[in-house]
C-alpha positions as CSV (number, residue, x, y, z in Angstrom):
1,X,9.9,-12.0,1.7
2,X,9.6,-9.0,3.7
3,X,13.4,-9.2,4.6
4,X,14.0,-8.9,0.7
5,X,11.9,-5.7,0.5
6,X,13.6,-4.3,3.4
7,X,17.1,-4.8,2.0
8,X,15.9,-2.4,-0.9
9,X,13.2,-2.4,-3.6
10,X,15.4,-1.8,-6.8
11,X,14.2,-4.4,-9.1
12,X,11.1,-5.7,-11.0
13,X,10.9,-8.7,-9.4
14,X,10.6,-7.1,-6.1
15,X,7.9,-4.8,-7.1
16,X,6.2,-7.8,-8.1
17,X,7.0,-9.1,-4.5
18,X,5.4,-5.8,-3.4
19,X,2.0,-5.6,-5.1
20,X,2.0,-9.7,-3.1
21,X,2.6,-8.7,0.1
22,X,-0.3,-5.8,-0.7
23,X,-2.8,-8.1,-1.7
24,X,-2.7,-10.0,1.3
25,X,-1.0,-8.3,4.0
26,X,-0.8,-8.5,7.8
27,X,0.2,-5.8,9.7
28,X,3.9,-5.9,9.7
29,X,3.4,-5.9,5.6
30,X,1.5,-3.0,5.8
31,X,3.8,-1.4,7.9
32,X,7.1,-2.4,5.5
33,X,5.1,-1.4,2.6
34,X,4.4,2.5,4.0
35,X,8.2,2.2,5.0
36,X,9.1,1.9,1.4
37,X,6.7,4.2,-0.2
38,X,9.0,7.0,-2.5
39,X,6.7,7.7,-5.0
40,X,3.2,9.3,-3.6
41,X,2.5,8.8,-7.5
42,X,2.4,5.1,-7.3
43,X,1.9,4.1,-3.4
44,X,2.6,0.3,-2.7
45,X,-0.5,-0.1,-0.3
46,X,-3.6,1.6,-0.8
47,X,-6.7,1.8,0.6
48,X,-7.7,-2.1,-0.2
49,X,-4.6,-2.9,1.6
50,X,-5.0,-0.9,4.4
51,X,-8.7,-2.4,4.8
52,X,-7.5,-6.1,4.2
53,X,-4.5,-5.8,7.0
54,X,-7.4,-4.2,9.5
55,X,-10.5,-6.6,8.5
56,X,-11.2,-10.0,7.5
57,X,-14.5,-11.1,5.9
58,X,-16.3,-13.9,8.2
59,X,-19.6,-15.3,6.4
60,X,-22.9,-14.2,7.4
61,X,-24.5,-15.7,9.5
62,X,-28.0,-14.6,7.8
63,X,-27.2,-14.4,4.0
64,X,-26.2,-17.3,2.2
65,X,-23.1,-16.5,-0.1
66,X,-22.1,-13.3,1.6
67,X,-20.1,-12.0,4.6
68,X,-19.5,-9.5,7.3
69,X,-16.4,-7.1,7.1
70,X,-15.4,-7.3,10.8
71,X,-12.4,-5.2,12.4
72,X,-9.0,-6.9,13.6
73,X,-6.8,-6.1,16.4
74,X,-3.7,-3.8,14.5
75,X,-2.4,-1.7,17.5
76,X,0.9,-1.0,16.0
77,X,-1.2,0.8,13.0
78,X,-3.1,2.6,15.3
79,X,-0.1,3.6,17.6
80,X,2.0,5.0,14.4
81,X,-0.9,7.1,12.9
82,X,-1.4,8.2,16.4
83,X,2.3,9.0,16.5
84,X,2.0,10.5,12.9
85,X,-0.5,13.0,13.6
């Protein structure tokens, strides 16, 4: 998948490929995603993606039904906004 979006993002069907990789991404997805970004009108990963590719959601140990939002290693995030500031 993220070979297809690499090779250029010029139809519908990968757009729709896009918002996938978006709603579930890992950190090489985010990272291709904010490659591809040409519109700041219509970004590919937002702030939900950006939280899902850094976090996961382990249930509570406490609460019944709910869970904890606990940070995940992504050093190559950190390193490149580090790089971009």
């Amino acid at each position: 998948m993220y070979d297809l979006l690499r090779d250029g993002l010029t139809s519908g069907g990968l757009a729709l490929l896009a918002r996938a990789i978006a709603e579930n991404p890992d950190e090489e997805g985010l990272l291709l995603l904010v490659g591809l970004e040409t519109d700041p009108t219509h970004p590919l990963a937002d702030w939900k993606t950006i939280e899902r590719a850094v976090t996961k959601h382990v249930p509570s140990e406490n609460w019944k039904g709910a869970y904890d939002i606990v940070p995940t290693p992504a050093l190559e995030v950190l390193t490149l906004t580090l790089i971009s500031a």
